[in-house]
C-alpha positions, 0 to 999 in steps of 0.5 A, spaced: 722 621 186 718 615 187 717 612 180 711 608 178 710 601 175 708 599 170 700 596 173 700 603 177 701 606 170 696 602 167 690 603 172 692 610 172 690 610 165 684 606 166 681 611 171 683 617 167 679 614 161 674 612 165 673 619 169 673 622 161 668 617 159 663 619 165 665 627 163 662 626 156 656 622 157 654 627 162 655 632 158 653 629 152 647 627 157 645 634 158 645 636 151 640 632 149 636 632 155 636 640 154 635 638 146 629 635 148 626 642 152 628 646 146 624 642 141 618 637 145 618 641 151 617 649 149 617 648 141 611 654 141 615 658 145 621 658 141 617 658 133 613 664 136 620 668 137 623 665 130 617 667 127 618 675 131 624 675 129 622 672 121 616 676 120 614 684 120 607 686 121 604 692 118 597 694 118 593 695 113 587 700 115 580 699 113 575 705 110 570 707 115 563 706 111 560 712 108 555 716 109 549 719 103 543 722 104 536 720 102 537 723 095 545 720 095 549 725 096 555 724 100 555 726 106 561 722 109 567 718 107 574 716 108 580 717 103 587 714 103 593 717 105 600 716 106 603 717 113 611 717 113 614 716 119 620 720 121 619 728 120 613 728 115 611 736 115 618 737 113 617 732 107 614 733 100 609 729 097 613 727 092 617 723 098 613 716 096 615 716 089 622 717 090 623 712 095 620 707 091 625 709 085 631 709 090 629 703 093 631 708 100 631 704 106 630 706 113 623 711 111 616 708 113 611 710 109 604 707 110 597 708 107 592 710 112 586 713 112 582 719 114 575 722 115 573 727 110 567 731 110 565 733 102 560 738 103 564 741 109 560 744 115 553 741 112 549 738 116 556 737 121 552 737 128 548 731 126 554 727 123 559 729 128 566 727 126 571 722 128 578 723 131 585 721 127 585 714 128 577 715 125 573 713 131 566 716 132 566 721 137 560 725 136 553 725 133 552 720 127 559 717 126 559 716 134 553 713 134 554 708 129 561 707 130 560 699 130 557 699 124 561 704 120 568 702 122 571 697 118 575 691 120 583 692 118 587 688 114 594 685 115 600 684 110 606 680 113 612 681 110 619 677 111 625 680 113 633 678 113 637 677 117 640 684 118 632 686 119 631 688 111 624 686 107 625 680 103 622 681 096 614 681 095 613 674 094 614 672 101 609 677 103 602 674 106 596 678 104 590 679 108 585 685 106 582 689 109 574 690 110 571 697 109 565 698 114 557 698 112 555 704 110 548 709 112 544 712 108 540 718 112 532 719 111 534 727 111 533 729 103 540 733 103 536 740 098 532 739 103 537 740 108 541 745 105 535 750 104 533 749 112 540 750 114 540 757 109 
């Protein structure tokens, strides 16, 4: 066994420190060279996915602009309505109420709206109708699609780190625009007596 004097040991030493010294500042290098990527170089990137991760979107639908007769007769409109998503025609309507009391998690429910007609099949082949996700698709309300269709708001809600809702006050708000409304030349009496 060959045995080491004490310089050998003492310049083993030394290289050993030195390599060690090398192997920290290289990785002590390498994260804050990749620190400066992550925070100067793609910082938008890395705040957009925080933000995804952060903030749950929900859209808040406009109302479809309303169509009268000349004599002010509602000939079209848009109502609300609450869309549940999981088996909504298996549930009862009193489902809403019952969430909010419970505080049930894991059921969505969501105001929507939908085209109603007041006066029925009156006047239907000039109005037309829309599809469920109220665009125009026939006569008047596909005519007039623009101009009818409203512009959807927005509400931004927080979530916590197991994907819950935060409480209201960190909800951000942006409301929704109803639509213009039209109002026709055609008297609905009138109308009503020449369809008859």
């Amino acid at each position: 066994m060959r045995h080491l004097s004490p310089l050998q040991t003492k310049g083993m030493r030394l290289r050993i420190r030195l390599l060690a010294g090398v192997l920290a500042v290289g990785c002590l290098g390498g994260l804050v060279g990749r620190l400066a990527v992550l925070q100067l170089v793609d910082a938008d990137g890395y705040a957009a996915r925080a933000s995804d991760q952060q903030l749950r979107g929900a859209t808040l639908p406009a109302a479809r602009g309303e169509i009268t007769s000349a004599d002010g007769t509602l000939l079209a409109a848009s109502e609300t309505c609450w869309t549940i998503r999981a088996a909504p025609r298996e549930m009862a309507d009193a489902v809403r109420a019952w969430c909010q009391e419970h505080n049930a998690q894991g059921i969505q429910i969501r105001q929507d709206t939908r085209r109603v007609y007041p006066q029925g099949d009156f006047m239907g082949g000039l109005l037309g109708f829309t599809d469920v996700d109220n665009a125009g698709l026939w006569g008047l309300e596909l005519y007039y699609n623009k101009e009818l269709t409203g512009q959807n708001g927005q509400i931004l809600t927080a979530k916590n780190a197991w994907g819950y809702d935060m409480p209201t006050h960190y909800q951000t708000l942006q409301e929704a625009v109803p639509g213009n409304s039209l109002t026709l030349t055609i008297d609905a009496e009138i109308q009503h007596w020449l369809e008859s």
